[in-house]
C-alpha positions as CSV (number, residue, x, y, z in Angstrom):
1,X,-104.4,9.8,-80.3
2,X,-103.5,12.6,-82.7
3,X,-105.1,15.9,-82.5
4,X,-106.7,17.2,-85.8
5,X,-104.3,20.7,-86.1
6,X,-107.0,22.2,-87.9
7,X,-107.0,26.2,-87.4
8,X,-110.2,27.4,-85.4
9,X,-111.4,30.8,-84.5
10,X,-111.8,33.7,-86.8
11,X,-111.5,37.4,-85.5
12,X,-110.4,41.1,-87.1
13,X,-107.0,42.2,-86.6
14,X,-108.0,45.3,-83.9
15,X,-110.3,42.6,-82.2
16,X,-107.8,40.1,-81.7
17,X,-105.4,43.0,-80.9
18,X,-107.5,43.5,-78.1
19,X,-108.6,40.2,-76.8
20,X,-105.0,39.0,-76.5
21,X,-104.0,42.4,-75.0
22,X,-101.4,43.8,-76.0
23,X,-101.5,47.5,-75.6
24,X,-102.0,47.0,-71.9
25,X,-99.2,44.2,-71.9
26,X,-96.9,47.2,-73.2
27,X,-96.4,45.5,-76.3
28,X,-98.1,47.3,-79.1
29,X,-95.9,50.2,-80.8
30,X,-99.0,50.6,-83.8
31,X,-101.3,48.8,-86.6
32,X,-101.0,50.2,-89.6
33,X,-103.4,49.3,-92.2
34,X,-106.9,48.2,-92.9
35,X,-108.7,45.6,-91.0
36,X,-109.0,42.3,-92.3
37,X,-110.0,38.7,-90.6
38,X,-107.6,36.7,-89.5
39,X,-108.1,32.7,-89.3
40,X,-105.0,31.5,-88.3
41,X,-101.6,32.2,-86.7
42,X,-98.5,30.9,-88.2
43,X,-94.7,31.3,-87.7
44,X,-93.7,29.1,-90.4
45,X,-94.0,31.1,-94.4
46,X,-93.9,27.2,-95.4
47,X,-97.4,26.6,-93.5
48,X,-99.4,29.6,-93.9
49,X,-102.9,28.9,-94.9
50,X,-105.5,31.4,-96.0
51,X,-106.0,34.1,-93.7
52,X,-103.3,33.8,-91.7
53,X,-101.5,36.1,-89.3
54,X,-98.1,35.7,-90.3
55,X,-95.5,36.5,-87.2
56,X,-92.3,37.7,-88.5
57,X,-90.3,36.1,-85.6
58,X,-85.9,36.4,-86.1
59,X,-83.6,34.1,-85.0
60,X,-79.8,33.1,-84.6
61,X,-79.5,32.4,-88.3
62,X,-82.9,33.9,-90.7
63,X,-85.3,36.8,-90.0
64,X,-89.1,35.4,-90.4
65,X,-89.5,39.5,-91.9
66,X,-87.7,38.1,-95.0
67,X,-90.2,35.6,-95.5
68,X,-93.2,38.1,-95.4
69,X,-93.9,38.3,-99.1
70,X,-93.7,34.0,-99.1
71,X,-96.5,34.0,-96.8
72,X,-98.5,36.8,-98.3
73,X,-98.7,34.9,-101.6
74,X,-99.9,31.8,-99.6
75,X,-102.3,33.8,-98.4
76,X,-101.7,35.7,-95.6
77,X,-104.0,38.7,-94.7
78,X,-102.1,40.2,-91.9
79,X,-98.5,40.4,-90.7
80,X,-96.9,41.0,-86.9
81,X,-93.8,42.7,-87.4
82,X,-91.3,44.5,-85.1
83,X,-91.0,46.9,-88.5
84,X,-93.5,48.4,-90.8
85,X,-92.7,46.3,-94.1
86,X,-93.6,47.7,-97.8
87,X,-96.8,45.5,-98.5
88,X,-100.5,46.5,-98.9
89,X,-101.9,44.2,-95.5
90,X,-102.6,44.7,-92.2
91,X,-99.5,45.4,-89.9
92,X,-99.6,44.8,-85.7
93,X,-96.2,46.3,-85.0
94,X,-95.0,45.0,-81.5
95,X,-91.8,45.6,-79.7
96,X,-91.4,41.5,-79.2
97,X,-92.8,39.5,-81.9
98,X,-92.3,36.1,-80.3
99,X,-94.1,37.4,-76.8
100,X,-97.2,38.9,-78.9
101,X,-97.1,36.0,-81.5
102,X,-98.2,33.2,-78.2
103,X,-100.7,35.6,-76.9
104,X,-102.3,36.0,-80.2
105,X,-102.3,32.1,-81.1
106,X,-104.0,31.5,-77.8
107,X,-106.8,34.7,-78.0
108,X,-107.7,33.5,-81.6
109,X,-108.8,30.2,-79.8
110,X,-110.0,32.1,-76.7
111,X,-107.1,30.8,-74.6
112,X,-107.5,26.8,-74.7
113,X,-105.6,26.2,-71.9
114,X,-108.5,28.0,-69.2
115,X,-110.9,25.0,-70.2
116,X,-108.7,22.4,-69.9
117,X,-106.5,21.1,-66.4
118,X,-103.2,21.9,-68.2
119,X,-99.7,20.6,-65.9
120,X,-96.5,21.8,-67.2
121,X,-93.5,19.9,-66.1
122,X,-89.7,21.4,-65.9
123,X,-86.7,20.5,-64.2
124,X,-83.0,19.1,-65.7
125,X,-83.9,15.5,-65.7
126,X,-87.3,13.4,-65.1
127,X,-89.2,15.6,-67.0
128,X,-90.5,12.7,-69.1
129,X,-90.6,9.7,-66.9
130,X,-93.1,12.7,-64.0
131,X,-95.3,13.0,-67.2
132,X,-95.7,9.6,-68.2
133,X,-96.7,8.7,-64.3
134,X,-99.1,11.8,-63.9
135,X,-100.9,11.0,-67.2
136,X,-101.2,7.6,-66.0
137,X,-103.1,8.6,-62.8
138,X,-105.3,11.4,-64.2
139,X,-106.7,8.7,-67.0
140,X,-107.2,6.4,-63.6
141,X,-109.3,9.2,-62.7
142,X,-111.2,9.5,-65.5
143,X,-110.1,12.5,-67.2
144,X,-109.7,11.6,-71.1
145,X,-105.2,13.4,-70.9
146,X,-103.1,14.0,-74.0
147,X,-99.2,14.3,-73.0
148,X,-96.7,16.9,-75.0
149,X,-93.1,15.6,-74.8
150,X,-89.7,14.5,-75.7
151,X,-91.3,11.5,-76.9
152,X,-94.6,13.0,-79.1
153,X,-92.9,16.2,-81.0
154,X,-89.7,16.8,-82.3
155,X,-89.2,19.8,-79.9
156,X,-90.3,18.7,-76.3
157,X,-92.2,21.8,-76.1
158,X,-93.9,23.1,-79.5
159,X,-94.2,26.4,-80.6
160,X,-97.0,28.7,-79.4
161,X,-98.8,28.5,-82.5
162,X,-98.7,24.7,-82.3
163,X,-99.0,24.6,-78.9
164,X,-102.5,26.5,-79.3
165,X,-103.5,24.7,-82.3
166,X,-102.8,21.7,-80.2
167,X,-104.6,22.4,-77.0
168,X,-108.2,23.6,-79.5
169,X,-107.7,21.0,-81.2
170,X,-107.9,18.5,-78.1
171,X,-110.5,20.5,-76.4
172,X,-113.0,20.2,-79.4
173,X,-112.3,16.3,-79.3
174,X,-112.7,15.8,-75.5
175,X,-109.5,16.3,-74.0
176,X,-110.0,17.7,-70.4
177,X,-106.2,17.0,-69.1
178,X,-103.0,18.0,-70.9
179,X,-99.7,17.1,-68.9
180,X,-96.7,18.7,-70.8
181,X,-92.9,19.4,-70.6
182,X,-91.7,22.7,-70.5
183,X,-87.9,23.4,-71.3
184,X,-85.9,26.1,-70.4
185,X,-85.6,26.7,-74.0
186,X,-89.7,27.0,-73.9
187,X,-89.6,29.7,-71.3
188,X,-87.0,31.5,-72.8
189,X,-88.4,32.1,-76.1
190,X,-92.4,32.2,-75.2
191,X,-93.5,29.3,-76.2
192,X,-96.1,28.4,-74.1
193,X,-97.2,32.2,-73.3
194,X,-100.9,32.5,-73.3
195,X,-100.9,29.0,-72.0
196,X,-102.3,29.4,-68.2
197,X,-101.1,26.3,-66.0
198,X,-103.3,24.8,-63.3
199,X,-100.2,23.4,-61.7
200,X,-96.4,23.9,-62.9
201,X,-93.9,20.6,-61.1
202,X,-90.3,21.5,-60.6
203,X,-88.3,18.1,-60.7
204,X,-84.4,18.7,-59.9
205,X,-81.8,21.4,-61.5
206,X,-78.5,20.0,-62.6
207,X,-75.6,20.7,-64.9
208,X,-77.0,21.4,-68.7
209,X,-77.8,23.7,-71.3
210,X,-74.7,26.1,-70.3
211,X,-74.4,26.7,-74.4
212,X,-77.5,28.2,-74.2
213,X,-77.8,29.8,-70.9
214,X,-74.4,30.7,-70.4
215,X,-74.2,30.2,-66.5
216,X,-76.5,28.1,-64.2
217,X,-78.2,30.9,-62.5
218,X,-79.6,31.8,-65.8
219,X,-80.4,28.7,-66.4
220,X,-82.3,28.4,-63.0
221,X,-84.2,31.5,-63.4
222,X,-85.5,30.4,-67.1
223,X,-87.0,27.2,-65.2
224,X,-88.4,30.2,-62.3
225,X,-90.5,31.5,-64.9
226,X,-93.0,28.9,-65.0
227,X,-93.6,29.6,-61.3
228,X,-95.4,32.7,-61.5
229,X,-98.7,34.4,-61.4
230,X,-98.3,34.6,-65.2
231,X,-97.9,31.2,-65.8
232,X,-98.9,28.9,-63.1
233,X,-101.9,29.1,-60.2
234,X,-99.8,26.3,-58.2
235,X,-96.1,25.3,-57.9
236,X,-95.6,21.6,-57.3
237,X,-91.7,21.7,-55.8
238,X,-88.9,19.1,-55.4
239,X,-87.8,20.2,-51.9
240,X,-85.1,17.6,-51.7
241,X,-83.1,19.9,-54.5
242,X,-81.2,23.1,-53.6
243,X,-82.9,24.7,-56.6
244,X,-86.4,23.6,-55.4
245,X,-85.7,24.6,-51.8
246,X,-84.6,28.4,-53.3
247,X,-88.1,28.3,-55.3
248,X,-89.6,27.6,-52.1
249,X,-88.0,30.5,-50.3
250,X,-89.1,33.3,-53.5
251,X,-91.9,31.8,-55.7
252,X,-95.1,34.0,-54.6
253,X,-97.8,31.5,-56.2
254,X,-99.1,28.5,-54.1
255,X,-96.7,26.0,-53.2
256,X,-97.2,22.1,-52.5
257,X,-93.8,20.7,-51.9
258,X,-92.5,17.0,-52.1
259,X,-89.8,15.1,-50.8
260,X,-88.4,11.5,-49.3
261,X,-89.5,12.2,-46.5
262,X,-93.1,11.7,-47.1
263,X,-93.1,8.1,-47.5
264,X,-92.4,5.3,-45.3
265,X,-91.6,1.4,-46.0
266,X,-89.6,2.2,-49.0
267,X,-88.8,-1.0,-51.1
268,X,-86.7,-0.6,-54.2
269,X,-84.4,-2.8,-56.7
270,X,-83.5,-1.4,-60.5
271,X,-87.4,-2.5,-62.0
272,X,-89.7,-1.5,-59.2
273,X,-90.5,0.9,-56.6
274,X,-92.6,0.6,-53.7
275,X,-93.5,2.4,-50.6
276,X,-96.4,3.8,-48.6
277,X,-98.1,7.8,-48.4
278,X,-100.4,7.5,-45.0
279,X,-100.9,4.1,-45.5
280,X,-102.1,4.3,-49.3
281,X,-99.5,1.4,-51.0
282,X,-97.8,2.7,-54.1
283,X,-96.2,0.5,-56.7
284,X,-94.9,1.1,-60.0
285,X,-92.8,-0.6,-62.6
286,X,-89.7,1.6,-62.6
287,X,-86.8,1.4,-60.6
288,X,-84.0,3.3,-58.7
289,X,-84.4,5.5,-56.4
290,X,-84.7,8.3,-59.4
291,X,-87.7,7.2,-60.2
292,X,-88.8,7.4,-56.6
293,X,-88.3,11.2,-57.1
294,X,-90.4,11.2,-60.6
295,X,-93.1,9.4,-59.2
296,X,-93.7,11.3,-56.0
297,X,-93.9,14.8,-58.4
298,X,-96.6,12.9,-60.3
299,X,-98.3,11.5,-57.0
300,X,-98.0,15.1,-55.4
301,X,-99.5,16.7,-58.6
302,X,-102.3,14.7,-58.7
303,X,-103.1,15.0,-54.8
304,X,-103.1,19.3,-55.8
305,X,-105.8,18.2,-58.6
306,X,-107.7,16.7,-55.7
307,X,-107.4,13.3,-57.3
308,X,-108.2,10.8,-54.1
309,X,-105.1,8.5,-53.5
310,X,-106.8,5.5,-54.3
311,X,-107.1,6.8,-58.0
312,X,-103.5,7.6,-57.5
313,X,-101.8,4.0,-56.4
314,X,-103.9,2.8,-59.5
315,X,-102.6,4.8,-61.8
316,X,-99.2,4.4,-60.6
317,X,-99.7,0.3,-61.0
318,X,-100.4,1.0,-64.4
319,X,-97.7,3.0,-65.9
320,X,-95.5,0.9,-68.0
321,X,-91.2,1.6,-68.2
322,X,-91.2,4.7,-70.8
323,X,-88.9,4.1,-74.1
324,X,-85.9,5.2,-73.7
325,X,-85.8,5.5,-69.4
326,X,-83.9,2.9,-67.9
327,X,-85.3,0.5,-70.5
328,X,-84.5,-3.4,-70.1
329,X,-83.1,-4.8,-73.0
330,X,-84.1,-9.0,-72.8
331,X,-82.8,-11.2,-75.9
332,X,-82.1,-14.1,-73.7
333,X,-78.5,-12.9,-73.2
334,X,-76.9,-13.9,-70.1
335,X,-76.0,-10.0,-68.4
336,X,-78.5,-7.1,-68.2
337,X,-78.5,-4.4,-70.8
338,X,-80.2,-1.0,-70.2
339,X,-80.7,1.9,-72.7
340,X,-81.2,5.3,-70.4
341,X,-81.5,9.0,-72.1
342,X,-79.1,10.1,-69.4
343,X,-77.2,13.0,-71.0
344,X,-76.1,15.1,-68.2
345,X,-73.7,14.4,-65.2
346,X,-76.2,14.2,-62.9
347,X,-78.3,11.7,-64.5
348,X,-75.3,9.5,-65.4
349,X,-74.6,9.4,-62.0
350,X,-77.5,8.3,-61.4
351,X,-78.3,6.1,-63.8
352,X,-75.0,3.8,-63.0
353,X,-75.5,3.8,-59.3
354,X,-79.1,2.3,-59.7
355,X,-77.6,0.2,-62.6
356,X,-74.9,-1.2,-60.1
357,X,-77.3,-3.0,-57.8
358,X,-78.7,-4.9,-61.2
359,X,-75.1,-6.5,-60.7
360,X,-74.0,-9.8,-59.1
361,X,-71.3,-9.5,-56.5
362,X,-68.4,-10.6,-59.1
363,X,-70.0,-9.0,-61.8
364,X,-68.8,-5.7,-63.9
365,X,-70.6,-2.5,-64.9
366,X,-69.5,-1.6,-68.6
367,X,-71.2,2.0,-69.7
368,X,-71.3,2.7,-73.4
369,X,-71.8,7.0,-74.0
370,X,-70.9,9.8,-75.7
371,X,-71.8,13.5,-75.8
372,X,-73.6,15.7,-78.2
373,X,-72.4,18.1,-80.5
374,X,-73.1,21.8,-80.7
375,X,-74.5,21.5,-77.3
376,X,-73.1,22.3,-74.0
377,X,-69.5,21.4,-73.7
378,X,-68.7,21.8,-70.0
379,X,-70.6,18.9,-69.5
380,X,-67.8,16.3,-71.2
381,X,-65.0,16.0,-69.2
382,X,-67.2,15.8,-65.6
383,X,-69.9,13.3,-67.5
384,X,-65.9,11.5,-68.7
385,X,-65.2,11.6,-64.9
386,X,-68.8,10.3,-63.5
387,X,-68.7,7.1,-66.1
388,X,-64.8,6.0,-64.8
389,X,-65.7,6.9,-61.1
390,X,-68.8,4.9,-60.9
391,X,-68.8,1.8,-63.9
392,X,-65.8,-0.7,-64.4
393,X,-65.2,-0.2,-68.3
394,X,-65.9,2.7,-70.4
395,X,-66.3,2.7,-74.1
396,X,-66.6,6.1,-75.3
397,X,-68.8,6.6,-78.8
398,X,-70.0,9.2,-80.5
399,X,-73.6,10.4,-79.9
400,X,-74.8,13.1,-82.1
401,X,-71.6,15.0,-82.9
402,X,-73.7,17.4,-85.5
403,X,-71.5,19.5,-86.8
404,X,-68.3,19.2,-84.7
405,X,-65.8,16.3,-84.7
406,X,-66.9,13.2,-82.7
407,X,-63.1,12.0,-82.2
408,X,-62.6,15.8,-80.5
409,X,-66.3,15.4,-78.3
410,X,-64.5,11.9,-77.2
411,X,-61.4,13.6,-76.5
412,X,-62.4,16.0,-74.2
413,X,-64.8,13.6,-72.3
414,X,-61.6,11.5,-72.0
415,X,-59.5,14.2,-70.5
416,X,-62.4,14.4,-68.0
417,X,-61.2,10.6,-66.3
418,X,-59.2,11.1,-63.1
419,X,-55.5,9.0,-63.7
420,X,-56.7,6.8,-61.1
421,X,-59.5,6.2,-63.0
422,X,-57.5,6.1,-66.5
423,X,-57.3,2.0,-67.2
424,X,-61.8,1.9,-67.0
425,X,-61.7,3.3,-70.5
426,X,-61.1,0.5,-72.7
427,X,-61.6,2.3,-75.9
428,X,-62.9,5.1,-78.1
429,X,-65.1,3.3,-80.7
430,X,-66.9,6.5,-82.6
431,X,-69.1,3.9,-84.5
432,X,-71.7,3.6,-82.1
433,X,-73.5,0.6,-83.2
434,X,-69.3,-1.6,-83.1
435,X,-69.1,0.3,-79.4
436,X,-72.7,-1.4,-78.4
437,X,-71.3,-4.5,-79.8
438,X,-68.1,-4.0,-78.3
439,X,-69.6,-3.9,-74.9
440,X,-71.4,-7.2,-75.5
441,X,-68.7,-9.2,-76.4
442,X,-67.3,-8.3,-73.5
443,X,-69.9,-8.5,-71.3
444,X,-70.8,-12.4,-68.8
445,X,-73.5,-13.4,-67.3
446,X,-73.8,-10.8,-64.2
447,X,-72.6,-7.9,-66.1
448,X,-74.7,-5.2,-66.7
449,X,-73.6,-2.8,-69.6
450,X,-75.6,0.5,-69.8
451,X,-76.2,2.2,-73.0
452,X,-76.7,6.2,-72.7
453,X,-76.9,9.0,-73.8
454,X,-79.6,9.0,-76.6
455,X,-82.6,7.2,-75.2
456,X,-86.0,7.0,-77.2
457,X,-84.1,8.6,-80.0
458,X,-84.6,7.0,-83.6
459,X,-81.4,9.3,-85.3
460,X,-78.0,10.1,-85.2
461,X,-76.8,13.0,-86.6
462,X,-73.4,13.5,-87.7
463,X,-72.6,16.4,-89.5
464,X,-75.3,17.5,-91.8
465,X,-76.8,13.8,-92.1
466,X,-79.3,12.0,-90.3
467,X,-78.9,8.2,-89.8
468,X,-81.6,6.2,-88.3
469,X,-80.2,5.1,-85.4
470,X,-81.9,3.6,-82.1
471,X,-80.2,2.1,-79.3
472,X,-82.8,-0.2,-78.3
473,X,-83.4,-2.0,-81.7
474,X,-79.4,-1.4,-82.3
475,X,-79.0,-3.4,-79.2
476,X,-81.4,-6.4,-79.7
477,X,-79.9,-6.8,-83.4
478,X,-76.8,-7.2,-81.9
479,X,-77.8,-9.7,-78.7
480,X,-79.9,-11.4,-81.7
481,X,-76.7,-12.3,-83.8
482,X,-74.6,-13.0,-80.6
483,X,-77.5,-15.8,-80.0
């Protein structure tokens, strides 16, 4: 279902000043100006309707104050600046415009989020397969859920003044759960301030994002931000992860913690998972021992809601593979093929150790990847080490080199193969669709060839062009032809 994004809520500047607070958050330097109603807040000059607050946020590469008089002459009645600005409306001047821009989305709409049980999910990798699971068991339960994701908005997590938009619009249609992914990119930049979280789940913490972050222990304390009283009433922690052990030791909200050892009779092969929490049965239709981990911060979640277990092991029977997540490609052909978003070390590693036991005892593991571009770099060469150390043959592709060179991308994850490792790479093929198909035709019954790196994703971007481009559909074409 798609939410109507219709703006709600209508409130005078110095009112909505007030109700989101921000002279006691510290943030309000002045307003200059008269009073006028605001209907809407908007980020976007492009998408500024009628009485609008228009937030003047910068960025990296354009300063939203130099789109001011664009969203005036759409109609704008009020502006939030970090600088008074020469035109005749209403001015909040703050000293952060992205922190006050959330906190007035969400008072406009007298804070969504309170009305609703909203989950926010973070970690490295599982992000999407924990929500997936969780929405699942909370529709088991009853509760009409709406999921925000990788896989339902072109950033995982949207904007605050989408975000709000989002969660209103849901609430006036009968939404009473919303199970969402928060990045690291999300916490750093605000986007889901105002949002208040009935429980926040911390998956794992591995290598990624360093081009943004810079180091990891920046990275790990922009995922601790979703565990605290501003945020979250509940933390829902992985405690078989170094990271989520550390949360453990500092977060000061209530913690639930999960781990391996809270099951028992733990059955597992690369499609299904199985095992027992105080005697309850738990199946699902996911496999690896990965997934084990994803669906345990879904089942742990739900127990924290007070959902009964029975509800739970329902739900979890239910959920179906997610695109994209150690997908099963089936066109008759005689090996396996699997299409996995794995684009970090970690969940390469992963990925091909759960993808091994798919294997018959004289079959091969081929892995087709590559890296993206403009991302973080230090990722390469170990992800170039990880494939070698733990598949058979290697075909290095491109993924989405952007605006960097895809033969330099390969190059580098190359120089991450150990020498002993060296004779697994059988090629560079930078045309990702003839690297797919090179892995098939060399591929016999047994084999399993893993395809990863992009996932769910329906483009590939190289340079300033995007291609449609899907692995899974890219994949059956080619087993189609073969047949």
């Amino acid at each position: 279902m798609s939410a109507s994004l219709a703006p709600t809520g209508r409130m005078a500047v110095r009112q909505l000043v007030e109700t989101a607070q921000l002279a006691t958050r510290g943030l309000l330097i002045e307003i200059v100006g008269d009073d006028s109603l605001v209907t809407d807040v908007a980020h976007d000059s492009r998408e500024v309707s009628s009485g609008a607050l228009f937030c003047c946020v910068g960025g990296a590469h354009e300063d939203g104050h130099d789109f001011a008089q664009m969203a005036i002459d759409a109609g704008a009645s009020a502006l939030l600046v970090e600088r008074t600005l020469p035109f005749d409306v209403p001015q909040i001047v703050v000293r952060d415009v992205r922190l006050a821009m959330g906190l007035l989305a969400a008072a406009l709409r007298q804070f969504p989020s309170t009305r609703l049980h909203v989950v926010g999910i973070t970690g490295t990798n599982g992000k999407t397969t924990t929500a997936h699971l969780l929405a699942e068991i909370l529709r088991s339960h009853g509760w009409k859920t709406e999921v925000i994701g990788t896989l339902t908005s072109t950033r995982t997590t949207p904007e605050s003044t989408d975000l709000q938009r989002m969660l209103s619009a849901w609430e006036r249609e009968g939404v009473e759960a919303v199970v969402m992914e928060v990045t690291s990119h999300a916490l750093e930049l605000h986007r889901v301030v105002g949002t208040t979280f009935e429980a926040a789940v911390f998956t794992n913490l591995s290598q990624d994002h360093l081009d943004f972050h810079l180091t990891m222990e920046r990275y790990f304390a922009a995922k601790a931000k979703l565990f605290t009283k501003e945020y979250s009433a509940c933390g829902i922690i992985n405690r078989d992860d170094v990271h989520g052990q550390l949360l453990l030791d500092t977060m000061t909200i209530d913690a639930e913690s999960f781990g391996m050892s809270d099951i028992s009779q733990v059955r597992m092969d690369a499609r299904h998972i199985e095992y027992e929490i105080e005697g309850v049965q738990m199946r699902a239709q996911l496999g690896g021992q990965f997934n084990v981990m994803n669906s345990l911060a879904a089942v742990a979640t739900a127990r924290a809601l007070e959902i009964p277990l029975a509800k739970i092991a329902e739900g979890l029977s239910r959920a179906t593979a997610v695109p994209g997540r150690f997908e099963s490609i089936d066109a008759g052909q005689l090996f396996d093929v699997i299409v996995d978003y794995a684009h970090t070390p970690d969940a390469l590693e992963r990925v091909l150790d759960t993808a091994r036991s798919l294997m018959s005892e004289s079959g091969k593991l081929v892995v087709v990847f590559g890296c993206g571009g403009d991302r973080d770099a230090e990722k390469r060469g170990p992800m170039g080490e990880i494939a070698a150390a733990k598949s058979d043959v290697v075909i290095i592709t491109s993924d989405n080199p952007r605006s960097e060179s895809g033969a330099a991308i390969a190059a580098q994850i190359n120089a991450g193969v150990a020498a002993s490792d060296s004779h697994k790479v059988l090629c560079t093929e930078l045309d990702r669709r003839a690297a797919i198909g090179k892995a098939f035709s060399i591929a016999h019954r047994g084999d399993v060839v893993v395809i990863a790196g992009k996932g769910h994703e329906n483009t590939q971007t190289i340079g300033t062009e995007i291609f449609p481009f899907n692995d899974a559909q890219v994949a059956r074409e080619l087993l189609g032809a073969q047949s």
